[in-house]
C-alpha positions in Angstrom: -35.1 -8.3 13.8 -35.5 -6.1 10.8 -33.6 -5.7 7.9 -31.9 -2.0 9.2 -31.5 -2.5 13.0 -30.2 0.4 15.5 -29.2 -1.7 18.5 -29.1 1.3 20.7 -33.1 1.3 20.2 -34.0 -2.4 19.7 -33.2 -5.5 21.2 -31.5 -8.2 19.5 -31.6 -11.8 19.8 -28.7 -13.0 22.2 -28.1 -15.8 19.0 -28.0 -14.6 15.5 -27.4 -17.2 12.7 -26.6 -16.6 9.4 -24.0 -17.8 6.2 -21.7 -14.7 6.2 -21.0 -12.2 9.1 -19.5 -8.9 7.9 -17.9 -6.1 10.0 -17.9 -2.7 8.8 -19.8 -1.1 6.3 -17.7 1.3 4.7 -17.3 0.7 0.5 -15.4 -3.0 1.3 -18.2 -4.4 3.6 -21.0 -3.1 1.5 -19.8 -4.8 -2.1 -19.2 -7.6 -0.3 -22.9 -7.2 1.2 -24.5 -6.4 -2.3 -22.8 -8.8 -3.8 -23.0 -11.8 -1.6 -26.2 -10.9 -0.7 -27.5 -11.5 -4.2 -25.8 -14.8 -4.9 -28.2 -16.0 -2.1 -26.3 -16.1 1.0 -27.5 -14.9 3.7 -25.7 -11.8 5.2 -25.4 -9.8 8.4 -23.7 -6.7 8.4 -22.2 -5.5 11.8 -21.6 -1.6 11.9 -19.7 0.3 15.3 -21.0 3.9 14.5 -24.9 4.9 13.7 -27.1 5.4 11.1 -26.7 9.5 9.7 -28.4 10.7 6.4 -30.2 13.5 5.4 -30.9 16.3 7.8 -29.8 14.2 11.2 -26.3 14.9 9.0 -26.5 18.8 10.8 -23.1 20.3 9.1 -22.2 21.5 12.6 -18.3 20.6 13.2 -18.4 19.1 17.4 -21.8 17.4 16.9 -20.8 15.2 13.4 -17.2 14.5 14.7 -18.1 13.4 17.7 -20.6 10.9 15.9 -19.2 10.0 12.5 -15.6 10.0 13.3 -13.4 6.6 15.0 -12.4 8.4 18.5 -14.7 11.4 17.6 -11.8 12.4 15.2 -9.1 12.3 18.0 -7.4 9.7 16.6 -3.7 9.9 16.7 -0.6 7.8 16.4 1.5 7.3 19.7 3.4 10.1 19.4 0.5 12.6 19.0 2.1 12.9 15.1 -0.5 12.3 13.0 -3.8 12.5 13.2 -6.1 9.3 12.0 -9.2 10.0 10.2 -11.8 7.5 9.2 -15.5 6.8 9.6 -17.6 5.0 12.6 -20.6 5.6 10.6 -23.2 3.3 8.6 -21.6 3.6 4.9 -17.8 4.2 6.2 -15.3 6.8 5.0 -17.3 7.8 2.1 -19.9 9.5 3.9 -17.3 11.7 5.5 -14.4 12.5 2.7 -14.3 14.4 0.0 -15.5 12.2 -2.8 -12.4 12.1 -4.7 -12.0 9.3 -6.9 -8.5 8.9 -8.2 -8.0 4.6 -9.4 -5.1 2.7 -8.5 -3.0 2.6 -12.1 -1.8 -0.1 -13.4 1.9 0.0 -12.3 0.5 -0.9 -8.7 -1.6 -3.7 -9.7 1.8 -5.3 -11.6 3.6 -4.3 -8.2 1.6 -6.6 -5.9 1.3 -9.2 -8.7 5.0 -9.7 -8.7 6.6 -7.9 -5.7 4.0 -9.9 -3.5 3.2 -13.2 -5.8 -0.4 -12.0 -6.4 -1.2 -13.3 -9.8 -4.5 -12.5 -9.9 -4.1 -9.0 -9.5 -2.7 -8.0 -12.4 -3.6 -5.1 -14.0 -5.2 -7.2 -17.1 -7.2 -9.6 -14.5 -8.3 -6.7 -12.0 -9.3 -4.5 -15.3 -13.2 -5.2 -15.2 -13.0 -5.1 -11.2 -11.5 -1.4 -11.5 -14.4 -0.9 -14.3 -17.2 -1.9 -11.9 -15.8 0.2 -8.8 -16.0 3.1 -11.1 -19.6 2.8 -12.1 -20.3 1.8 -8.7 -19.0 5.2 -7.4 -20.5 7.0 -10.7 -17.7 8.1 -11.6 -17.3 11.4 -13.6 -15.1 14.6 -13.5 -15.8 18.0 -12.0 -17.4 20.0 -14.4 -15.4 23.5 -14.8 -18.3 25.6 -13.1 -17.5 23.4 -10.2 -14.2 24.3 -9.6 -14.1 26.5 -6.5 -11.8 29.9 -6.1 -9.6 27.7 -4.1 -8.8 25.1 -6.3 -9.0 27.6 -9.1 -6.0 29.6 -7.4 -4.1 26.5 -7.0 -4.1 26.1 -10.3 -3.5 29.7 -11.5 -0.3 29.3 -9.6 0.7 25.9 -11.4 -0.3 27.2 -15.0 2.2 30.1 -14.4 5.1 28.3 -13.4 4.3 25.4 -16.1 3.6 22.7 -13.9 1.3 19.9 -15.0 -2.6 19.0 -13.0 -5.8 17.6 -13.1 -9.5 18.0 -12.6 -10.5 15.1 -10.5 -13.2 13.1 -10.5 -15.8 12.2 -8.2 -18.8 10.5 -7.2 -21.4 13.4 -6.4 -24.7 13.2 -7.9 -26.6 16.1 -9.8 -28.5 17.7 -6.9 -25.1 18.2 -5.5 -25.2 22.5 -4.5 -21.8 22.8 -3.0 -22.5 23.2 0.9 -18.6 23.0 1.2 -19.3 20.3 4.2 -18.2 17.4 2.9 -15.5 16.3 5.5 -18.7 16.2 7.9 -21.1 14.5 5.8 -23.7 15.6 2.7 -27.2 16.8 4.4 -28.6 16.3 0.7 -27.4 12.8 0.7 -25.7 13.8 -3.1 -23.0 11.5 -2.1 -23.3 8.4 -3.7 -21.8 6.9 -1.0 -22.1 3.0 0.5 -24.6 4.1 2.7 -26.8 5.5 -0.4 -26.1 3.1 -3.3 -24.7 -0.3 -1.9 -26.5 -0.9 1.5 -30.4 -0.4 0.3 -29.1 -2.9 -2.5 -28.2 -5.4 0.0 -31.0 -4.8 2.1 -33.1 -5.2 -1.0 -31.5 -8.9 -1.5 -32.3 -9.9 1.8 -29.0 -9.1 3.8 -29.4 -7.8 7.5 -27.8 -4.7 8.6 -26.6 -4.1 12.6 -25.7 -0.5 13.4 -24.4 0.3 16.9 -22.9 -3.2 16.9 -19.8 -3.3 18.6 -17.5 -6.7 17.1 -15.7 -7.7 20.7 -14.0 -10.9 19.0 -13.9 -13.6 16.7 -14.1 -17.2 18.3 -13.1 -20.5 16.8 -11.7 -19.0 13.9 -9.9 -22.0 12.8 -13.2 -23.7 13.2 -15.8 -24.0 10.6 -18.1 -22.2 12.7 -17.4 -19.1 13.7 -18.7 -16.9 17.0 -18.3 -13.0 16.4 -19.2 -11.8 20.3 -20.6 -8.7 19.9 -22.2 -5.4 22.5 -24.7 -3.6 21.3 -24.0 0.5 21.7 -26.2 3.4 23.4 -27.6 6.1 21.2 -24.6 8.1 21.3 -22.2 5.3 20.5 -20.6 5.5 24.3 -21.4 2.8 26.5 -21.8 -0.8 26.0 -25.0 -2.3 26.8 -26.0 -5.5 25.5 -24.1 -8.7 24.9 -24.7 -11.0 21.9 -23.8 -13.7 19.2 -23.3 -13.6 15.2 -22.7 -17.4 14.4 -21.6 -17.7 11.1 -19.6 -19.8 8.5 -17.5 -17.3 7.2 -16.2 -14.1 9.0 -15.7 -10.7 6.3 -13.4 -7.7 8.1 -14.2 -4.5 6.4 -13.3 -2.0 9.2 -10.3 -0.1 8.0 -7.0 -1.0 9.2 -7.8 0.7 12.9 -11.2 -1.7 13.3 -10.0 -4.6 11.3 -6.5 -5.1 13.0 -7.3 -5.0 16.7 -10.3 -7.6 16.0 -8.4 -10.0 14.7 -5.3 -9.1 17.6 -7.9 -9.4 20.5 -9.0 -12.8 19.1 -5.5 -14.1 18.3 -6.2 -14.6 14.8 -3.3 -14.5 12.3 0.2 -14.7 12.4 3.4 -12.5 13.1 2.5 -10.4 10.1 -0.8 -8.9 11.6 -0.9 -5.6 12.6 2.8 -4.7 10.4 3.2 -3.1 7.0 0.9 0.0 7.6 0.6 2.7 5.4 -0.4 5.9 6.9 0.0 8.5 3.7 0.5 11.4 5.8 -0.7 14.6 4.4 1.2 17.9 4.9 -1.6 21.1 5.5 -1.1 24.8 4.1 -2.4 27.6 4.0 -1.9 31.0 2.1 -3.5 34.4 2.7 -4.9 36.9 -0.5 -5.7 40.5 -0.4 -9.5 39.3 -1.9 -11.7 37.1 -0.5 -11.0 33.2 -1.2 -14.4 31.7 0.2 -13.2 28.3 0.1 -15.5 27.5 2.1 -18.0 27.5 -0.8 -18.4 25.2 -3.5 -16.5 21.1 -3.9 -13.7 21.3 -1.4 -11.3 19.2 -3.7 -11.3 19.2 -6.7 -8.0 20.3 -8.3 -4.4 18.7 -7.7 -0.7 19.5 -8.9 0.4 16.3 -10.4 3.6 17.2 -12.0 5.7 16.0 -9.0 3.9 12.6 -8.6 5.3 9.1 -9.8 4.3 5.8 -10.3 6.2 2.4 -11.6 6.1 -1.2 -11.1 9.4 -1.2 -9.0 8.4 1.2 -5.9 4.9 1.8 -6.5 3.9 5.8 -5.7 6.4 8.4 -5.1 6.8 12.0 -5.1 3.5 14.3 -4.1 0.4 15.6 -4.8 -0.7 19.4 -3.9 -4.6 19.2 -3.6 -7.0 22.2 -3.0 -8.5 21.3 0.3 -11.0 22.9 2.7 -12.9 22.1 5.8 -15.4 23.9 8.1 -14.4 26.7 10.4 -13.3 24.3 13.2 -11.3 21.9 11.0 -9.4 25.3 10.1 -9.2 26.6 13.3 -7.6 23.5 14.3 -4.6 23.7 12.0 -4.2 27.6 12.9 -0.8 27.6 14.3 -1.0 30.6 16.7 -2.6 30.6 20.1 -5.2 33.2 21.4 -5.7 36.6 20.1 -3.1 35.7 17.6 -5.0 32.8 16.2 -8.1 34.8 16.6 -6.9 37.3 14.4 -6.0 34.6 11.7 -9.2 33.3 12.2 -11.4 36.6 11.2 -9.1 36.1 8.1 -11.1 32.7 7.0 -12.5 34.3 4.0 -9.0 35.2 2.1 -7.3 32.1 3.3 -6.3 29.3 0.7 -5.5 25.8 1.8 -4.0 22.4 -0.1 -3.0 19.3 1.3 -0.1 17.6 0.0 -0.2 13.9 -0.2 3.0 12.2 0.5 2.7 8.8 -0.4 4.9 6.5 1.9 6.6 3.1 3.1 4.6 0.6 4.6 6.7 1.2 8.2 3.8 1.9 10.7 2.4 -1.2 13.2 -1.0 -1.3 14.8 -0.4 -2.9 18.5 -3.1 -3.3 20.9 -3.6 -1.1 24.2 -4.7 -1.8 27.5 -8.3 -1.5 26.8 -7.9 -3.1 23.5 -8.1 -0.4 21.5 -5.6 0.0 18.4 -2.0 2.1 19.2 -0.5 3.1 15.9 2.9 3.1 15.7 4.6 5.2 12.9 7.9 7.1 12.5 8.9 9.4 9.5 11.5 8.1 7.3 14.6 10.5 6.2 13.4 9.7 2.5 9.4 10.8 3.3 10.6 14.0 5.5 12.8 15.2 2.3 10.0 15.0 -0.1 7.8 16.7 2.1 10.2 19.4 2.8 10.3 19.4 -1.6 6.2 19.4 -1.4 6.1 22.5 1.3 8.7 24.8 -0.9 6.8 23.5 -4.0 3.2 24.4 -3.1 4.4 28.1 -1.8 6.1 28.8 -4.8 2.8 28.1 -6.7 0.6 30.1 -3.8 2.9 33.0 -4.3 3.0 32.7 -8.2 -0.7 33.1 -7.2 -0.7 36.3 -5.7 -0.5 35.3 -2.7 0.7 37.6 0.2 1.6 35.0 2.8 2.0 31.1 3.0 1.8 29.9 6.4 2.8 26.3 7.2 0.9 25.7 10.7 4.3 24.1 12.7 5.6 25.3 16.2 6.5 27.7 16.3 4.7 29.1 12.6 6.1 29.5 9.9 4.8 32.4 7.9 6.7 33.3 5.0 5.8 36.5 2.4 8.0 35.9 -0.7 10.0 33.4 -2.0 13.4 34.2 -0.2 11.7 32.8 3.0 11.6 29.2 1.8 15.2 28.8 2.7 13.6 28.5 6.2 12.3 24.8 4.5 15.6 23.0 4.4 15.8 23.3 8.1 12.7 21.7 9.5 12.4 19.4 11.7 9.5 17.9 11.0 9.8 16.1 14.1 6.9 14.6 16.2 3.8 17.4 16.8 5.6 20.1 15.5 3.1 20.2 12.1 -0.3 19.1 12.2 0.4 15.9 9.8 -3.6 14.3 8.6 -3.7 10.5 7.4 -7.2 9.5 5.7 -6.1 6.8 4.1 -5.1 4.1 5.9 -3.4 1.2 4.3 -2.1 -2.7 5.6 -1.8 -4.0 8.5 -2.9 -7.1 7.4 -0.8 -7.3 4.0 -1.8 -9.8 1.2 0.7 -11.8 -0.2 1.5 -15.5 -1.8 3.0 -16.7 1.3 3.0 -16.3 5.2 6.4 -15.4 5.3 5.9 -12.1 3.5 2.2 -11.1 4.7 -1.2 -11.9 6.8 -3.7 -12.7 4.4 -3.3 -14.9 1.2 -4.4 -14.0 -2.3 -8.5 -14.3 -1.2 -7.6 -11.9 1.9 -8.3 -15.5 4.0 -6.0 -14.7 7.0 -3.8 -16.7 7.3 -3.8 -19.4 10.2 -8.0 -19.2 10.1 -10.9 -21.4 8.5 -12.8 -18.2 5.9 -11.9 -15.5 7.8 -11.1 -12.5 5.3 -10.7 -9.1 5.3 -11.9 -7.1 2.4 -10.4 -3.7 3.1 -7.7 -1.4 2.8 -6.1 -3.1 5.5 -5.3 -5.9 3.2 -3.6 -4.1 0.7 0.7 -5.0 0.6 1.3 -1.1 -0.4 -0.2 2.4 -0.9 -3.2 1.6 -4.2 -3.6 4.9 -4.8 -3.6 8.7 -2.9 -7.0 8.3 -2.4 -8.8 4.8 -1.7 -12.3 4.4 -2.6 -12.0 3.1 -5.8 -8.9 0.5 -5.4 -10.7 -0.7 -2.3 -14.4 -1.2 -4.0 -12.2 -3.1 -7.2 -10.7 -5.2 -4.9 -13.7 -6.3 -3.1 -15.8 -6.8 -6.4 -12.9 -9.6 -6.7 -13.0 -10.8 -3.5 -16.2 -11.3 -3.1 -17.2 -12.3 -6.5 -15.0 -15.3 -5.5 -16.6 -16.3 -2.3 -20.3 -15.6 -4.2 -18.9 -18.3 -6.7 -18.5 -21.1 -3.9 -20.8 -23.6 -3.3 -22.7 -23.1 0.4 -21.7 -26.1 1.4 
């Protein structure tokens, strides 16, 4: 077996052996790679979706979600609510998001340590973790030039009604030229993405990497070896085909919260806590017509956001909102278009004057990953009074700034639409619903389901992320996270698994 292995095209051993068996390779399961890796141990990395870079990365919408996407980006919770986004894709989420790179602050560090009795994340202690995740990502701000119309009009609006923003950062390298594709991954590879940075590294220490490697379930987890059953996938990531073995000592789940959680439910690992505590951070779309031409298309699709309206403290963690400038390819738009046939055709031919923002709504932990009948994950989530007025704030807020804008019409894609031309109209807010399917809600950043915490009565996973009730199993995700880090998650989930797995590097082998 070689060091990068596509199972759909080679045969793998029916028994693999080896120290440390991680699955998923998003930003969680490739520190941990890298890092363990180098300490000496030796690594295999287990990864659902294929391998994409470069050109096989084709920027057409059907073909990349159907391959880089978990459920070909038809994810939804049960209710048809919300709709799930994260990668199946060697390198994770960060090959398909929109390399934003916004750190958790320090408030939420101080939050877990004493809301959830994890000493050793405050924010002093996780300070050179957050450092590293940062360099990791390289880490800079959008230069000025890079700002697209979109984002620029966004904040035109904000400047003239005084409201405060930033330039974000992000972790694009130099040969970066714009393509506007992001959501459906870089063809010039200028992400610096796990796929680019961490996984050669690991390869280069010796660690061996598994793509189209299904993780079934974990056996004898209580036990101090450990049996991951595992199918290899066909070339299209469809069918099962092959059955097999990763035997290993200690067990790493990196696989967001909709991978991570129904592993460890179909092999009976964990206690009462598994599966509770999710954070979904729903996101609110909108969109807003001009008289000239927008092209958002064009350029970084994100890369301002109104921050006057967001909080943070050490009491309730994230509050308020975020408006961020946001756009996708045609289909993601014509997705969120909220008229039906010649109607929504005729919005369509519009796609060069149309701005769009998502705003991030940061929110409880109330959602639960069960298992289905095929033992697949079913997301359970329901909007809280307190999350639906803040949203209904976020809506009226980012038209007033579209329309302070120039803008000509906002349209907020519910059912029926809602397509408002001047401010008077947003009295119209106060009286949505914002009941199940009736607004095209996103969540990209999932969050818990297997909660850290000082003690089982209040979580899954200890202080490590060793669930608890098992002999070095661990999850090194988002999923082990006891709140919302941050409104994006790469760099609180790459801090976190520097710590993590700087600890386990640390252990003896024996």
């Amino acid at each position: 077996m070689t060091t990068l292995t596509d199972c759909s095209l080679t045969a793998v051993p029916s028994q693999i052996d080896c120290d440390i068996c991680i699955v998923g390779s998003g930003f969680g399961g490739a520190t941990a790679a890298r890092i363990l890796a180098v300490a000496g141990r030796d690594v295999v990395v287990l990864e659902e979706g294929g391998d994409f870079t470069g050109k096989s990365l084709t920027q057409r919408d059907a073909a990349m979600y159907d391959q880089l996407y978990v459920q070909r980006g038809g994810a939804t919770t049960q209710d048809m609510g919300i709709s799930l986004l994260a990668g199946r894709v060697l390198g994770g989420g960060g090959v398909i998001n929109a390399c934003d790179v916004v750190p958790a602050e320090d408030a939420i560090w101080r939050m877990w340590q004493k809301r959830f009795g994890l000493e050793e994340f405050s924010p002093e202690a996780m300070a050179p973790f957050a450092r590293q995740a940062l360099a990791d990502l390289g880490a800079r701000p959008i230069r000025e030039e890079q700002i697209n119309r979109n984002n620029a009009i966004l904040r035109q609006g904000a400047a003239a009604l005084g409201w405060r923003g930033e330039v974000m950062q992000h972790n694009r390298a130099d040969h970066c030229k714009g393509l506007g594709t992001c959501l459906v991954g870089c063809p010039l590879d200028a992400k610096q993405n796990a796929r680019i940075t961490l996984i050669p590294k690991a390869i280069g220490a010796g660690a061996r990497v598994l793509c189209r490697a299904r993780a079934v379930r974990i056996e004898a987890g209580n036990s101090e070896q450990k049996r991951v059953q595992c199918r290899s996938l066909d070339r299209r990531g469809y069918h099962e085909q092959q059955a097999f073995e990763v035997r290993a000592k200690i067990v790493i789940l990196a696989a967001n919260p909709l991978g991570t959680v129904p592993l460890l439910l179909r092999s009976g690992l964990g206690n009462g806590h598994v599966g509770r505590s999710l954070s979904l951070q729903p996101q609110v779309p909108i969109l807003a017509l001009f008289e000239q031409p927008v092209d958002a298309f064009h350029g970084i699709p994100q890369s301002y956001a109104v921050t006057q309206f967001a909080t943070c403290d050490e009491a309730r963690g994230h509050g308020g909102f975020r408006i961020e400038g946001i756009m996708g390819t045609p289909g993601i738009v014509g997705s969120l278009v909220p008229q039906a046939g010649v109607a929504g055709k005729e919005l369509m031919t519009q796609l060069r004057n149309i701005a769009a923002s998502l705003l991030l709504l940061p929110d409880e932990s109330v959602g639960r990953i069960a298992l289905g009948g095929a033992g697949q994950a079913v997301v359970r989530y329901d909007l809280t009074a307190e999350w639906r007025q803040r949203a209904r704030q976020a809506i009226r807020t980012a038209a007033r700034a579209y329309f302070a804008a120039g803008a000509k019409t906002v349209v907020l894609p519910t059912v029926p639409p809602k397509m408002w031309t001047c401010e008077a109209d947003l009295r119209q807010v106060d009286a949505l619903s914002l009941a199940p399917a009736t607004l095209p809600l996103l969540s990209a950043h999932q969050q818990g389901g297997v909660r850290m915490a000082a003690s089982e009565k209040d979580g899954a996973a200890d202080p490590t992320g060793r669930v608890f009730g098992t002999r070095d199993v661990y999850v090194m995700d988002s999923s082990g996270f006891p709140t919302t880090a941050s409104s994006h998650t790469m760099a609180p989930i790459l801090a976190v698994a520097h710590r993590q797995a700087a600890r386990l590097a640390g252990r003896s082998k024996n």
